[in-house]
C-alpha positions as CSV (number, residue, x, y, z in Angstrom):
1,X,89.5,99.6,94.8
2,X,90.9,100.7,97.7
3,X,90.7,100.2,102.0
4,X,86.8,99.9,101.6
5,X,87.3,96.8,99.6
6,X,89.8,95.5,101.8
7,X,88.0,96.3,105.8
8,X,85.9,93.4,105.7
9,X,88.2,90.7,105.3
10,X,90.1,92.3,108.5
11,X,86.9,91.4,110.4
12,X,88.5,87.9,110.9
13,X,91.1,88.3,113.2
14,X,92.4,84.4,112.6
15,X,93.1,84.9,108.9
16,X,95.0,86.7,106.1
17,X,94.5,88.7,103.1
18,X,97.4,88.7,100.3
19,X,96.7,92.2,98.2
20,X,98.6,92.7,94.4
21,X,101.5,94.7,94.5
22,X,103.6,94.1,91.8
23,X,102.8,91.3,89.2
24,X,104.8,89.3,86.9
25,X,102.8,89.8,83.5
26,X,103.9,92.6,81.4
27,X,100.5,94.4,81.4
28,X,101.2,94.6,85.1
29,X,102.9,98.0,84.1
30,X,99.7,99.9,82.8
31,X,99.6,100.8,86.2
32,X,101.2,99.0,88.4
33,X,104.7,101.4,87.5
34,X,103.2,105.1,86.8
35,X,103.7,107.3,89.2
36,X,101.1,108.8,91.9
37,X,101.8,112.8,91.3
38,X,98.7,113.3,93.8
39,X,100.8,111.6,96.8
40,X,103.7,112.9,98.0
41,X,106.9,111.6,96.6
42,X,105.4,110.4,93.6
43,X,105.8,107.4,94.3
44,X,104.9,104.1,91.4
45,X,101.5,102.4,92.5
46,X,103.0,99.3,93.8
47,X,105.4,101.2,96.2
48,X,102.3,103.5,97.7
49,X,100.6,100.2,98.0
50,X,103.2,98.4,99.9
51,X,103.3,101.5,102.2
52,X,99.6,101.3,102.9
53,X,99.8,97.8,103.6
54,X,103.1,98.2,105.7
55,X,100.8,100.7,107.6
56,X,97.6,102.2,108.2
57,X,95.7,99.5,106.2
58,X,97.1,96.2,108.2
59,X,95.2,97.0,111.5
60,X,95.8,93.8,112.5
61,X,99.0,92.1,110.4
62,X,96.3,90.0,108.4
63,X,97.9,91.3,105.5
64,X,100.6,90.5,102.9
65,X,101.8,91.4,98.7
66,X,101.7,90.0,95.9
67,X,105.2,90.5,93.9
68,X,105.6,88.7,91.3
69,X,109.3,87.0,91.0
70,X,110.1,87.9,87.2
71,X,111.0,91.4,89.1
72,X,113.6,90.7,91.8
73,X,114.7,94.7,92.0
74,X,111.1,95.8,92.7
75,X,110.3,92.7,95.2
76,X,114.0,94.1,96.8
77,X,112.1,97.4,96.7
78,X,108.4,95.8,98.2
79,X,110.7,94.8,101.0
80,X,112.5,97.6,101.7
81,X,109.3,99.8,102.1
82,X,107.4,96.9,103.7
83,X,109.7,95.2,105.7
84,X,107.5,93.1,107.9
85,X,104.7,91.7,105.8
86,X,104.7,88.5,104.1
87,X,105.3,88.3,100.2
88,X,103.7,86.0,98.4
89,X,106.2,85.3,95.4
90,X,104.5,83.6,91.9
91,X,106.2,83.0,88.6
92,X,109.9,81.5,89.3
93,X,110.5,78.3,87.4
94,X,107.8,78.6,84.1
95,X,107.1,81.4,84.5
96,X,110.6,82.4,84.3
97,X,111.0,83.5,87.9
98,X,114.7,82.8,89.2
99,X,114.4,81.2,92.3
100,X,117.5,82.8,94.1
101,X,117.6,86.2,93.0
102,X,113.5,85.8,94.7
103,X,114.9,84.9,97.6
104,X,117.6,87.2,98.1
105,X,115.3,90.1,97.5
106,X,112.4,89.1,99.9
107,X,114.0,87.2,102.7
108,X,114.6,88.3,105.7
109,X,116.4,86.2,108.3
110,X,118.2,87.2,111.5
111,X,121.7,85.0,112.3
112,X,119.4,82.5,114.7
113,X,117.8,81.2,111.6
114,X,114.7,83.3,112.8
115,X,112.4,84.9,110.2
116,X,111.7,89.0,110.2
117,X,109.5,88.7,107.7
118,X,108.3,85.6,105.5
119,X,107.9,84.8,102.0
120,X,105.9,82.2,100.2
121,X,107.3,81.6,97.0
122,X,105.5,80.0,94.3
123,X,105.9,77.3,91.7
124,X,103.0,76.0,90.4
125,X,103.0,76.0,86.5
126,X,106.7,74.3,86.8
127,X,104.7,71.4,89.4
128,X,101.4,71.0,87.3
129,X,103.3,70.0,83.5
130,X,106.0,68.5,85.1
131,X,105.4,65.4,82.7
132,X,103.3,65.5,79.7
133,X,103.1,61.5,79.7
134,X,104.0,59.0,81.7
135,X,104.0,59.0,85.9
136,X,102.6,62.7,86.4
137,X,102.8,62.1,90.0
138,X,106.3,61.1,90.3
139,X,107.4,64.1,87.7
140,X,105.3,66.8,90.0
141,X,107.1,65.1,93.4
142,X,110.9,65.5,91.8
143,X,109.5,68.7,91.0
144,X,108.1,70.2,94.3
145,X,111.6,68.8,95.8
146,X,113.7,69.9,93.8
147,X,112.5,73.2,94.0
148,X,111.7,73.2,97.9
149,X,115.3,72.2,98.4
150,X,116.9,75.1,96.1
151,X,114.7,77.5,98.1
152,X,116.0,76.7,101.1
153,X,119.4,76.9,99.8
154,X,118.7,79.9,98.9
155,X,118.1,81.0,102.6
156,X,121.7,80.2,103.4
């Protein structure tokens, strides 16, 4: 698929489109990691995509990538070729994701505690079975807190 697929969701000015980039499952590398000989530099498929959304494809900055967190040296990489679009991070906790090494590849602060470029990281397996019995509710709160509060010290 390519900027066809992707023009009429730009038609709405007030919302977003989050595009795969880099995914956390191991299939993701039947072609997420070859190499494009027909563009110049070679580059892997997720770094030309990361360029095409970092320019000519986000016409209006509706749109962000998809890297998974089970690769922290290729979301550093997404970042460094796409510096001002927002990652959406799945897979740290259950997925086996680490949760600061997420961070410290995709953030991007400035020393005012503003944000260059955000990041949504994702927990949800880790939330949904946090109890298997007993006060699911409770289980899925310490959860989500728990990990809310070691992303944000992440940040620091």
């Amino acid at each position: 698929m390519g900027f066809d697929s992707v023009a009429p969701y730009l038609k709405y000015h007030d919302k977003g489109a989050f595009l795969l980039c880099r995914t956390s499952n191991p299939g993701g590398n039947d072609l997420q990691a070859q190499r494009l000989s027909s563009v110049e530099g070679e580059p892997l498929l997720y770094e030309h995509i990361a360029r095409l959304v970092q320019g000519p494809w986000n016409l209006n900055g509706q749109l962000g990538l998809v890297v998974g967190a089970t690769h922290p040296a290729e979301i550093e990489r997404v970042r460094a070729l796409a510096p001002t679009v927002p990652l959406l991070i799945p897979g740290v906790g259950a997925q086996g994701g680490d949760a600061a090494a997420a961070v410290k590849a995709g953030w991007r602060g400035q020393a005012d505690g503003t944000t260059v470029a955000p990041i949504i990281v994702n927990s949800s397996r880790a939330i949904l079975y946090a109890a298997s019995d007993g006060d699911y509710v409770a289980a899925a709160r310490r959860v989500a807190i728990e990990t809310r509060d070691l992303l944000q010290a992440c940040r620091m």
